[in-house]
C-alpha positions as CSV (number, residue, x, y, z in Angstrom):
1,X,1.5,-34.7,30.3
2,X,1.6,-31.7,27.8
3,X,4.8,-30.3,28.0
4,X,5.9,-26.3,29.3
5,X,6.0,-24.1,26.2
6,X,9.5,-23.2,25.7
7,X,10.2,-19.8,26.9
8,X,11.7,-18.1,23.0
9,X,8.8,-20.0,22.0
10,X,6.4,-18.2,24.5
11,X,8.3,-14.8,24.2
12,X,7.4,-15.0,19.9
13,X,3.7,-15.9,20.8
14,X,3.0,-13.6,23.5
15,X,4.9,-10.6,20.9
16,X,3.4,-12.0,17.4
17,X,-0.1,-10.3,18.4
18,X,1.1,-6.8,18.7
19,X,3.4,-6.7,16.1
20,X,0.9,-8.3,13.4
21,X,-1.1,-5.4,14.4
22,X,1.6,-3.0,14.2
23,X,2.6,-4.2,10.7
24,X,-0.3,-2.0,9.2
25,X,1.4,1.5,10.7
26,X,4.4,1.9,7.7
27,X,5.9,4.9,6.5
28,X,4.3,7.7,8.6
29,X,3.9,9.8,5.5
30,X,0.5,12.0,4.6
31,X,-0.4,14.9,2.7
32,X,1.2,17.9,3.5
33,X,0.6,21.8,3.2
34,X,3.9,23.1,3.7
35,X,3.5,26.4,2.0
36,X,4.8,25.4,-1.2
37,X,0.7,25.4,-3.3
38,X,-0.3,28.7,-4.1
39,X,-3.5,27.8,-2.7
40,X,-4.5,24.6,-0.8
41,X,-8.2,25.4,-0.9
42,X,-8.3,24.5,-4.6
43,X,-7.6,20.8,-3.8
44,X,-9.9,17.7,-4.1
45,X,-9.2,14.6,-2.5
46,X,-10.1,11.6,-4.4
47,X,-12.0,9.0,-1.9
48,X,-9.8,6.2,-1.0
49,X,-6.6,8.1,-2.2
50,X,-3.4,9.6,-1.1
51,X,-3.5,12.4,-3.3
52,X,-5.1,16.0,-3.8
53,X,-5.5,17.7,-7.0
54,X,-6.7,20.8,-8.8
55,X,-6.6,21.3,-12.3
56,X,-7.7,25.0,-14.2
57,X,-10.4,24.4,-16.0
58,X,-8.7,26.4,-18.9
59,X,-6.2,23.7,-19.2
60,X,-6.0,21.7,-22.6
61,X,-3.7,19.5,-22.2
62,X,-3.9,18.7,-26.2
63,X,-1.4,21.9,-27.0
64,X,1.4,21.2,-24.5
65,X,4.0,19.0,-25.8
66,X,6.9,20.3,-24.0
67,X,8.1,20.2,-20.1
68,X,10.9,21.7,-18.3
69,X,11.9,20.5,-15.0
70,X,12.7,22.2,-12.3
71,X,15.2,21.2,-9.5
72,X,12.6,19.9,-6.9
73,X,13.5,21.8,-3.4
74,X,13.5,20.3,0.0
75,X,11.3,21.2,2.8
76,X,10.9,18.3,4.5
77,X,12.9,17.9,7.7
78,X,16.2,18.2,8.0
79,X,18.6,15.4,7.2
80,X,22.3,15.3,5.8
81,X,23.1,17.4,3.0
82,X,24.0,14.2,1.0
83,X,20.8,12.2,1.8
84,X,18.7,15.7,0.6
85,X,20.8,15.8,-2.4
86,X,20.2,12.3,-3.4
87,X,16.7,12.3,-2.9
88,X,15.8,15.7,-4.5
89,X,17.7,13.9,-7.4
90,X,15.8,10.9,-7.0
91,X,12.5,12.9,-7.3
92,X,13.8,15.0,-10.7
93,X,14.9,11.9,-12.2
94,X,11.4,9.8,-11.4
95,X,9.6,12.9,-13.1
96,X,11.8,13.0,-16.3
97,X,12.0,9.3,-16.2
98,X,8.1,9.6,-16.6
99,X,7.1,12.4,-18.2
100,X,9.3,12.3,-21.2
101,X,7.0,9.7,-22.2
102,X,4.3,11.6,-23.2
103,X,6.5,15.2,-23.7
104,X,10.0,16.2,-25.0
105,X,12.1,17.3,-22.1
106,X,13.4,20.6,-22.5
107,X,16.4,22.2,-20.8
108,X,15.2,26.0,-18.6
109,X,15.4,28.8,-21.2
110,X,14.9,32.5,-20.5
111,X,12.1,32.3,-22.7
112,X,9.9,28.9,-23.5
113,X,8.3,28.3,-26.3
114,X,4.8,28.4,-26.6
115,X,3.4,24.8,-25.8
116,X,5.5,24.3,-22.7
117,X,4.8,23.1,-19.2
118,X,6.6,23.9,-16.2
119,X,7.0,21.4,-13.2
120,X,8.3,22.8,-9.8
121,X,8.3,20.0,-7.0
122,X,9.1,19.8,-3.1
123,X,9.6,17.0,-0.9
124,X,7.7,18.0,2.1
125,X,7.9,14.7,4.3
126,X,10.3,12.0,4.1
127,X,11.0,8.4,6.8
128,X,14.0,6.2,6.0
129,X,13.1,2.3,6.5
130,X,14.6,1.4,9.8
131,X,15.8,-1.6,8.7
132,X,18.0,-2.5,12.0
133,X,14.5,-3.0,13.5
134,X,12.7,-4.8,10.8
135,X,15.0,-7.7,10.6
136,X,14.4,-8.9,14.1
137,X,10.4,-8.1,14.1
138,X,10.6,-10.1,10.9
139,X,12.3,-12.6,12.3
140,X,9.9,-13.1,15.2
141,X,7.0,-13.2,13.3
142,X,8.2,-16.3,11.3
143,X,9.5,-18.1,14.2
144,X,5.5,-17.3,15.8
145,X,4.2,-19.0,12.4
146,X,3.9,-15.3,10.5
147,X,4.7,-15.1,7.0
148,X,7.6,-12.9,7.8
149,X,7.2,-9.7,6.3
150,X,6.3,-7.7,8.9
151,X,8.5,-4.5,8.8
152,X,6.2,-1.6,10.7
153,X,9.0,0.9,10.7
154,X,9.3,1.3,6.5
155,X,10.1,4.5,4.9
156,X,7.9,6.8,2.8
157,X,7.8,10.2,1.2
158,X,5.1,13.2,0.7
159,X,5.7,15.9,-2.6
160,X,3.8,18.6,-3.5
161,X,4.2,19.7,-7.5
162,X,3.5,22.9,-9.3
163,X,2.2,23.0,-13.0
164,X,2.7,26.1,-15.1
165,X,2.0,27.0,-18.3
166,X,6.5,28.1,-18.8
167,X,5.3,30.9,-21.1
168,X,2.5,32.7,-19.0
169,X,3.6,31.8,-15.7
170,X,0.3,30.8,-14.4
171,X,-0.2,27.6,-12.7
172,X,-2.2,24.8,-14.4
173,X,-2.2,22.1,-12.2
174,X,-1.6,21.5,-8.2
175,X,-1.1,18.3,-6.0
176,X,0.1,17.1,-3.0
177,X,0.4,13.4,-2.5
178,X,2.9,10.6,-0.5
179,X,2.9,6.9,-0.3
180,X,3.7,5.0,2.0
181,X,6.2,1.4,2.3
182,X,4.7,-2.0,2.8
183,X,5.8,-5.4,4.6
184,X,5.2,-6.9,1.1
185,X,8.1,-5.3,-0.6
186,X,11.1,-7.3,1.0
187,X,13.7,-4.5,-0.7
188,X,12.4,-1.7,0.4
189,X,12.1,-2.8,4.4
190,X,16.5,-3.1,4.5
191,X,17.4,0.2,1.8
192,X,17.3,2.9,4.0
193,X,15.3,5.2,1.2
194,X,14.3,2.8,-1.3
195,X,10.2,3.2,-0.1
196,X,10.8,7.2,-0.8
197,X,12.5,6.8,-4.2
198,X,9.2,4.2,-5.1
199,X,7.3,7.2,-3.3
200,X,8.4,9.9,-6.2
201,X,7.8,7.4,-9.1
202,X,4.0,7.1,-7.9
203,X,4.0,10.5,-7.6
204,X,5.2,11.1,-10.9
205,X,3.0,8.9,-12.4
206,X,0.0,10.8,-10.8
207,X,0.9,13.7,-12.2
208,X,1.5,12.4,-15.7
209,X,-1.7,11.1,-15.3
210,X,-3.6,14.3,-14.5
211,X,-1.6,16.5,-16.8
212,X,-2.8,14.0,-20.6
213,X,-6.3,13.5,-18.6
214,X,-7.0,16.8,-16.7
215,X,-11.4,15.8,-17.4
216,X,-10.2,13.3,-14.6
217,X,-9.5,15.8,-12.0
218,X,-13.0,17.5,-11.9
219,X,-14.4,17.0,-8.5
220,X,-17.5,15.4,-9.6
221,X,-15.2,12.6,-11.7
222,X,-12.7,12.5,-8.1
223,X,-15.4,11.1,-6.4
224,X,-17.5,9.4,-9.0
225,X,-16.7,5.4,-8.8
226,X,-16.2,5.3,-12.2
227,X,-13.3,8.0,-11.9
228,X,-11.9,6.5,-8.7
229,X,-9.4,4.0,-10.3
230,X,-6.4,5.1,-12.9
231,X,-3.7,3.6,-15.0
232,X,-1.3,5.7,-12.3
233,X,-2.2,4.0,-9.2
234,X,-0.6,0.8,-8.1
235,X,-0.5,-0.5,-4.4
236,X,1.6,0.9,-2.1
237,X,5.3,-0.4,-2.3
């Protein structure tokens, strides 16, 4: 006689359906228009991307060598003053972090020298990984005979970023773009805001991307298959 299912046992089997499926819906994050673009219009979206770019067709990259960063600004929702803090710093620090690879950091002066980019940046969207939640629905699907990594309630962040030439004032460059967690990365489903800090080094490497090979922003290359893969794009984290 075959045995009653146990009723945990039943409980896990009966949720492991539904929350398999909900293990796809992370982060929440997308692109954003929050006012902070000059002009939203200009963007092209890549196919099978979570960016938007423009890029003036005047711009050579070849004669900037220079960058100055500003403090990125937060217009995202509200959260505590501290959290804000830490994550606008989060964001500055992924885009020197990155960008000083290719271009000497320079500190604001009243006049730049000639060669010399200016980044402005907001963080217009922003989820905490609800860890508190995770852990159980992680816990579930391994006791159902899941691999244990779901974790639909991970954290993301969107940024929109302003190129322009420092000595002209005229912008350059424009993009919006977010990313969002995954079950995969075990970290980043406990630390409340670890899937927004991997959110503004993606974004940073985007736009270091874009800013050595702006030929790669043209709309015909954004969609081309050739021009749909880059050097900045990783999976999700």
């Amino acid at each position: 006689m075959k045995r009653p299912q146990a009723p945990l046992t039943a409980f896990t089997s009966l949720c492991a359906a539904p929350l398999l499926l909900a293990s796809c819906s992370t982060g929440g994050q997308m692109l954003t228009k929050s006012g902070f673009l000059p002009d939203y219009g200009k963007l092209q979206k890549p196919k099978r991307k979570n960016v938007a770019i423009w890029v003036s067709s005047g711009y050579q990259s070849e004669v900037y060598h220079q960058v100055i960063i500003d403090e990125p600004k937060w217009l995202a929702p509200h959260r505590d003053p501290k959290v804000e803090a830490a994550m606008r710093e989060a964001l500055r620090e992924s885009l020197i972090a990155t960008l000083s690879i290719s271009h000497r950091v320079i500190p604001d002066v009243a006049t730049a020298p000639a060669g010399t980019l200016r980044v402005r940046s907001a963080i217009t969207g922003i989820r905490r990984t609800r860890w508190f939640l995770n852990a159980p629905l992680q816990v579930a699907t391994f006791a159902a005979g899941g691999l244990g990594i779901l974790a639909p309630l991970s954290g993301g962040a969107s940024v929109e970023i302003v190129v322009d030439d420092a000595a002209s004032r005229n912008s350059v460059l424009q993009m919006a773009t977010y990313r969002n967690g995954q079950p995969w990365n075990i970290k980043g489903s406990y630390v409340a805001y670890d899937h927004a800090r991997q959110a503004f080094e993606q974004s940073a490497k985007a736009l270091a991307y874009f800013i050595k090979q702006p030929a790669l922003a043209t709309p015909s290359t954004l969609h081309s298959k050739s021009g749909s893969s880059g050097k900045y794009e990783s999976r999700q984290n």
